[in-house]
C-alpha positions in Angstrom: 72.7 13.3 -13.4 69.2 12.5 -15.3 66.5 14.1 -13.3 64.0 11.7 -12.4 60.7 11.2 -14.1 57.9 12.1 -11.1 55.8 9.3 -10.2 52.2 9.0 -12.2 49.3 9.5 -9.7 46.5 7.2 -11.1 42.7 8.3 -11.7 40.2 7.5 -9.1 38.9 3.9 -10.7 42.0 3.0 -13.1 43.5 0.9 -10.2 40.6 -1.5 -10.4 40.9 -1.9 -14.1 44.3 -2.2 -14.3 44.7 -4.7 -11.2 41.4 -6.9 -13.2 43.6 -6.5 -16.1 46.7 -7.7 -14.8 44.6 -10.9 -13.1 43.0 -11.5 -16.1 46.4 -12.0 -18.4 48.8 -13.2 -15.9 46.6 -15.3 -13.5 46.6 -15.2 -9.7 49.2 -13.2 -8.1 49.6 -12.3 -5.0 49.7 -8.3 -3.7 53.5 -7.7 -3.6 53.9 -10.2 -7.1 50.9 -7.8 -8.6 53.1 -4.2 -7.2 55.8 -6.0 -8.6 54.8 -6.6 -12.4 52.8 -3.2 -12.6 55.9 -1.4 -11.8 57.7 -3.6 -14.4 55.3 -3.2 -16.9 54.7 0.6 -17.1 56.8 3.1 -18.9 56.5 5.9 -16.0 57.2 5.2 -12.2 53.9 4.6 -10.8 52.5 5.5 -7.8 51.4 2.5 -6.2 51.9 1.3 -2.7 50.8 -1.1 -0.3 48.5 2.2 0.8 46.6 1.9 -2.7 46.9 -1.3 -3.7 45.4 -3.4 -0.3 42.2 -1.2 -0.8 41.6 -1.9 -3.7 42.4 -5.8 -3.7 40.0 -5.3 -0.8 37.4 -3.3 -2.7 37.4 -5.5 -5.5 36.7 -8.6 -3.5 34.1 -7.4 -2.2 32.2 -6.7 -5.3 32.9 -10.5 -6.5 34.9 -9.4 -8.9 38.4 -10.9 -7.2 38.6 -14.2 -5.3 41.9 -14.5 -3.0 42.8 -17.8 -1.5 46.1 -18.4 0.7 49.1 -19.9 -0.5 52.6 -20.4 -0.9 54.5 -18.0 -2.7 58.2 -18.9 -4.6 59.8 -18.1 -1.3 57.8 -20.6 0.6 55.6 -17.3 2.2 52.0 -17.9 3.3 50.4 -14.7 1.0 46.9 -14.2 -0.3 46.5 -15.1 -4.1 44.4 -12.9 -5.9 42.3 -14.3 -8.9 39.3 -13.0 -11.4 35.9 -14.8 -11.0 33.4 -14.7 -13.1 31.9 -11.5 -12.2 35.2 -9.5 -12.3 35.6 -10.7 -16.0 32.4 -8.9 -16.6 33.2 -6.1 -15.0 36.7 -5.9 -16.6 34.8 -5.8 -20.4 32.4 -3.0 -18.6 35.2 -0.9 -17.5 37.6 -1.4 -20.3 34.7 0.7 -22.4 34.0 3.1 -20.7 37.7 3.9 -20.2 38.1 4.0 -24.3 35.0 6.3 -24.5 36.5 8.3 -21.7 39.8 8.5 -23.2 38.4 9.3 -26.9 36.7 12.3 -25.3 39.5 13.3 -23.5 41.5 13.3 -26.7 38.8 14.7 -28.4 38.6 18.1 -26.4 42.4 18.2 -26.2 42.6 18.2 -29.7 40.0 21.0 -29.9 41.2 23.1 -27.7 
């Protein structure tokens, strides 16, 4: 039997980007929707729960960066969509370069060393 890949634990910070991200390509989604797709989407298990991901929906609405609203999801569930305002667009295009300076750099010293 295979052994199982561990679980990525993501970087203080990359949750917001890649939860603006996801908002900003696929549209409003709601929390479980949003678990659901980044799971999907990612080549390693990821370690994301309704522990880390409410925070940070929570955390980014209160910058201004998310908006959520109530609605109905496919199952005919009351759930909070999540969607990127204004503000949040801005800060996605802030935070998507500083994480391609910080990754260049990273690469850069591992490549030295």
């Amino acid at each position: 039997m295979p052994s199982e890949e561990p679980r990525v634990e993501l970087l203080q910070g990359t949750l917001d980007l890649i939860v603006l991200r996801a908002l900003s390509t696929m549209g409003p989604l709601h929390a479980y929707a949003l678990a659901t797709r980044l799971e999907q989407v990612s080549d390693h298990p990821l370690a994301l729960n309704q522990g880390t991901l409410y925070p940070a929906l929570v955390r980014l609405e209160q910058k201004g960066w998310i908006k959520g609203s109530w609605g109905k999801t496919d199952n005919n569930r009351e759930a909070k969509f999540y969607a990127l305002t204004k503000a949040g667009e801005s800060a996605l295009a802030d935070k998507v370069e500083s994480w391609r300076r910080l990754a260049g750099l990273v690469d850069k010293l591992l490549l030295e060393f």
